[in-house]
C-alpha positions as CSV (number, residue, x, y, z in Angstrom):
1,X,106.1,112.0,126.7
2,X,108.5,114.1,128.9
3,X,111.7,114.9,126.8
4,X,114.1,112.4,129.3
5,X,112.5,109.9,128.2
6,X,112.9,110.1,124.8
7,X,116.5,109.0,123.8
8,X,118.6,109.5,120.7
9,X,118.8,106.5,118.3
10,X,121.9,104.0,118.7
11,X,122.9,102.8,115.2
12,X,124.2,99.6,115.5
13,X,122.1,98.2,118.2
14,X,120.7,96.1,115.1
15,X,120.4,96.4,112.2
16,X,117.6,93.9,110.9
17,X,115.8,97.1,109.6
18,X,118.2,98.6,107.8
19,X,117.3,99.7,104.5
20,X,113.3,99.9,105.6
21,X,111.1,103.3,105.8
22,X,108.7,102.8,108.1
23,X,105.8,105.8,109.7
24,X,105.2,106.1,112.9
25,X,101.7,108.4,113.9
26,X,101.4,110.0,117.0
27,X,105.5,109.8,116.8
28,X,105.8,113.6,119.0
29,X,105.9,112.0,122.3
30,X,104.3,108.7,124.4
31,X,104.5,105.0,122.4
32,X,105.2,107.0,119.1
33,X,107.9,108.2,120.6
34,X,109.4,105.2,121.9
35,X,108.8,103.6,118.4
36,X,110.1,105.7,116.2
37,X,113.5,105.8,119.0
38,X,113.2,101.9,118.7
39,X,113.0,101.5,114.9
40,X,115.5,103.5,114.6
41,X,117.9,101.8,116.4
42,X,117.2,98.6,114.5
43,X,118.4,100.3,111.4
44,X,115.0,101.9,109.7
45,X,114.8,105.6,108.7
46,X,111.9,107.1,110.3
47,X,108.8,109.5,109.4
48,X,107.5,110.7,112.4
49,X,103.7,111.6,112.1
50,X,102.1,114.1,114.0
51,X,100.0,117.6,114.3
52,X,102.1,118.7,117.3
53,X,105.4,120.3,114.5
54,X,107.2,121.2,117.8
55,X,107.5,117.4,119.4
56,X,107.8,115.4,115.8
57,X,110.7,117.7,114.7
58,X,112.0,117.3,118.0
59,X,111.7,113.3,118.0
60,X,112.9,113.1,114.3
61,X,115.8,115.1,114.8
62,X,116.4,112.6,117.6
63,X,115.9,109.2,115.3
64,X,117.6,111.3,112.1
65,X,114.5,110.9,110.4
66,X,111.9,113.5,108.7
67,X,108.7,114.6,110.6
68,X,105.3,115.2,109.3
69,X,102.7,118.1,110.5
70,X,99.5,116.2,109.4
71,X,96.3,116.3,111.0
72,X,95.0,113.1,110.6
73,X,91.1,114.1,111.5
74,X,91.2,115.7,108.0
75,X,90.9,112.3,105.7
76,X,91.8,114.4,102.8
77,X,95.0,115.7,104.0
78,X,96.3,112.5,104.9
79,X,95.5,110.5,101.7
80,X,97.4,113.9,99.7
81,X,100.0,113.6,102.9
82,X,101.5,109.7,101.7
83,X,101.3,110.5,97.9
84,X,104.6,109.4,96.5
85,X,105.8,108.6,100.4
86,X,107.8,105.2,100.6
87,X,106.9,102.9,103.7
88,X,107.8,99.2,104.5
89,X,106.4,99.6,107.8
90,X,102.9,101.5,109.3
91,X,102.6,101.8,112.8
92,X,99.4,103.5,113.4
93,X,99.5,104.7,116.5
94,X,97.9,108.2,117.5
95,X,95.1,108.3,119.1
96,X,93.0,110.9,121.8
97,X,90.7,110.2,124.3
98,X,87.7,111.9,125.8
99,X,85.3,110.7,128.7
100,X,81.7,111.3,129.3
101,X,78.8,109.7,129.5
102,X,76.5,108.8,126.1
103,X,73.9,110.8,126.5
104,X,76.6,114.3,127.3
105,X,79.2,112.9,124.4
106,X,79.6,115.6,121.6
107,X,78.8,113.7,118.1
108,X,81.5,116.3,117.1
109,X,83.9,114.7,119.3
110,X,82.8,110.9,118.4
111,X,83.4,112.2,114.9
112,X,87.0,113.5,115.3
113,X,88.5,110.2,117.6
114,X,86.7,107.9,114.7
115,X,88.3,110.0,112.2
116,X,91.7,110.3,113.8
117,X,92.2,106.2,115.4
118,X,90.0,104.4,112.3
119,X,89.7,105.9,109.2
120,X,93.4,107.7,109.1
121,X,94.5,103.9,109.6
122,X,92.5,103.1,106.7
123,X,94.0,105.7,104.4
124,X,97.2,105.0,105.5
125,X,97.1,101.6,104.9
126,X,95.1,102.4,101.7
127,X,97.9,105.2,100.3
128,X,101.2,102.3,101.3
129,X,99.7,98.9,101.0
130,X,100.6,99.3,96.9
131,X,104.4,100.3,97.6
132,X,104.3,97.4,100.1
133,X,102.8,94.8,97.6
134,X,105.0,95.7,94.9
135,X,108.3,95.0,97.0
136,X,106.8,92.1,98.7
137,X,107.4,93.3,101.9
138,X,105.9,94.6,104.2
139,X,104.2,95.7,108.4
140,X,101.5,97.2,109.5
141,X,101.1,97.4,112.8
142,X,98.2,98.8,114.5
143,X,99.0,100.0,118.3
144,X,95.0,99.0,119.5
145,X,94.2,99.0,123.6
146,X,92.7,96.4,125.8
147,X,89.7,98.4,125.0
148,X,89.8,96.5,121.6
149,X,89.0,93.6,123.3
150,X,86.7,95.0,126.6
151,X,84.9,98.0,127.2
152,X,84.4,100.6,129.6
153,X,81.8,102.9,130.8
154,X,82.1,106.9,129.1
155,X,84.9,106.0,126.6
156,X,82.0,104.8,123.5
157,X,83.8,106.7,120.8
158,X,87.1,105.2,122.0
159,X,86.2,101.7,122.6
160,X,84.7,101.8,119.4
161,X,86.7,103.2,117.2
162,X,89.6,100.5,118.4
163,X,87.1,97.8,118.1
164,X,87.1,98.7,114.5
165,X,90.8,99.3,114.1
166,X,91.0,95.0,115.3
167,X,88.8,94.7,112.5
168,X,90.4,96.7,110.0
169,X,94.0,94.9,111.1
170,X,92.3,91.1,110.4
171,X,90.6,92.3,106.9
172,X,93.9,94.2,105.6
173,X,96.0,90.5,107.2
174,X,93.8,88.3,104.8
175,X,93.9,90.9,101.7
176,X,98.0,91.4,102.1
177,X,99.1,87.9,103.0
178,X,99.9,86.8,99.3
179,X,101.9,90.1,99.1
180,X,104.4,89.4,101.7
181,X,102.8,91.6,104.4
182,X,101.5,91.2,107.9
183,X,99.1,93.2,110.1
184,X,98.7,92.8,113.7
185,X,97.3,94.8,116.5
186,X,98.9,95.4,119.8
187,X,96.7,96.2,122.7
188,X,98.4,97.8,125.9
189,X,96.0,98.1,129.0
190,X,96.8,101.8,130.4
191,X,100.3,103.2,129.5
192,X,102.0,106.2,130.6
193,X,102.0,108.3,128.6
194,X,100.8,112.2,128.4
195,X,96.7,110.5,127.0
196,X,96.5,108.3,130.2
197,X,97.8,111.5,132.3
198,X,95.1,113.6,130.8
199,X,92.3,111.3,131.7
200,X,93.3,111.0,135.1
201,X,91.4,114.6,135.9
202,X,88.7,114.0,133.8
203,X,87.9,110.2,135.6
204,X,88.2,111.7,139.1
205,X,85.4,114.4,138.3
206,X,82.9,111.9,136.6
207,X,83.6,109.0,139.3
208,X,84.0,111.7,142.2
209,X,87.3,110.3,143.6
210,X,90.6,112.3,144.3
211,X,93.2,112.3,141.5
212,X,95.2,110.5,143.6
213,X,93.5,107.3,143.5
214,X,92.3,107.2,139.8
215,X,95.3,105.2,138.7
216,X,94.8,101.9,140.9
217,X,90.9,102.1,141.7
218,X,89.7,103.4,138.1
219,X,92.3,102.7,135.7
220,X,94.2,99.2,137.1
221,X,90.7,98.3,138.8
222,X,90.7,95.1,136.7
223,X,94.4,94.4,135.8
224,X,96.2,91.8,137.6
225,X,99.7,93.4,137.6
226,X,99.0,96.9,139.5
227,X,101.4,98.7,137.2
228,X,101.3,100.8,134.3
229,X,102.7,99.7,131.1
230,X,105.9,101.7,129.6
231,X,106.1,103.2,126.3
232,X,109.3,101.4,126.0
233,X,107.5,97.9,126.6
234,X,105.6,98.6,123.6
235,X,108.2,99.6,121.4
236,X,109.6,96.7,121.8
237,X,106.8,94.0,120.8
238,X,106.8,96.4,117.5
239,X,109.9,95.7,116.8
240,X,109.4,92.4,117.4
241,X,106.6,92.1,114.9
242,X,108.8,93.9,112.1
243,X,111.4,91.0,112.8
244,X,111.7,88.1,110.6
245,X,110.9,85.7,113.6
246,X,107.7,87.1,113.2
247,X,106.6,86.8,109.5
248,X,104.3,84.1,110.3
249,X,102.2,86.3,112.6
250,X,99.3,88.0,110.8
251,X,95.7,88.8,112.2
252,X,96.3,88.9,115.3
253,X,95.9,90.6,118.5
254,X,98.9,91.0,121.0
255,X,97.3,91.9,124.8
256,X,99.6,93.8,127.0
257,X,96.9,94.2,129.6
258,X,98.4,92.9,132.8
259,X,96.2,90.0,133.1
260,X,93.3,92.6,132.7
261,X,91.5,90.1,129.9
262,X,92.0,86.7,132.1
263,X,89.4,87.2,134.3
């Protein structure tokens, strides 16, 4: 996410999180970004999660929380990464995209976005949920895609992989609900942020289309509102979810799509 759009924290905004840790992946820039600024604000102390040091230093000297090098495609390293860490709140949200066709898609590659958007969720969730269940508190929330929800051509590790993450969210809901902790998924159609921006090269070579008209005929083809989705739009249904007017929301999916799902 470009630096102006990343703001320093306002304590005193609100202050419903105060006293909460909460980990924010893919925190460097984009919705993690936006989180971590929004979380914050609300009162929570921040760990920003990322492999980019440069932005989640950046970002956490921002929120006045810590940052975290981590590569979360190394399973290992992130399970050894939350060992003695202290979260009330999980936002999962890093992820990377890459298009091509089946039969051209690099197992290597459908490895690595597996490993980085569904089972780093997993071990996080695996490594906190004990801290979380012993307080009787706690949210994960699990920044998913309309792609959870409906597919599209060249994106199978992607579409996958957040297919699973809905799943994961649902089975960690019914095991955590006695404990006093929610999961939910939130599923943005395209956002801006630097992912989307990368994939508009990469869609106007495979559908053969100038760059220029990738973002309404490829990427808002099938949403009713012709507009992309803010980080800041997102950060705020997060907060939302971490808010006591939300404690009786659990398994679910929350669709930021533009209407792209009504049809």
């Amino acid at each position: 996410m470009p630096e102006s759009h990343v703001t320093p924290s306002t304590p005193g905004r609100s202050s419903a999180l105060y006293g909460r840790a909460a980990v924010v992946t893919g925190g460097a820039s984009g919705i993690g970004a936006a989180v971590a600024t929004r979380l914050a604000e609300a009162g929570a102390s921040i760990i920003v999660v990322d492999r980019d040091a440069e932005g989640a230093e950046r970002v956490a000297d921002l929120v006045r929380g810590k940052a975290l090098t981590l590569d979360l495609a190394d399973g290992d390293a992130v399970t050894a990464a939350m060992e003695g860490v202290k979260a009330d709140i999980l936002v999962n949200n890093a992820g990377i995209q890459h298009v091509a066709p089946i039969e051209d898609f690099e197992p290597a590659m459908f490895r690595q976005i597996h490993a980085i958007m569904l089972e780093a969720p997993f071990r996080l969730a695996q490594a906190l949920l004990p801290g979380m269940y012993a307080r009787g508190w706690g949210r994960l929330i699990h920044v998913s895609s309309v792609h959870g929800h409906r597919a599209s051509a060249y994106k199978s590790a992607y579409v996958s992989a957040k297919h699973g993450l809905e799943g994961l969210s649902k089975v960690i809901a019914l095991e955590a609900a006695e404990h006093g902790v929610t999961s939910n998924t939130i599923c943005p159609g395209y956002v801006r942020t630097p992912l989307v921006e990368g994939q508009i090269a990469d869609q106007a070579s495979t559908h053969g289309i100038p760059e220029g008209e990738v973002v309404e005929r490829v990427l808002l083809e099938r949403s009713a509102l012709k507009r992309l989705v803010e980080p800041e739009e997102v950060a705020e249904v997060v907060h939302f979810l971490c808010s006591d007017a939300a404690r009786s929301m659990t398994g679910s999916s929350y669709l930021m799509d533009g209407g792209w799902t009504a049809a």
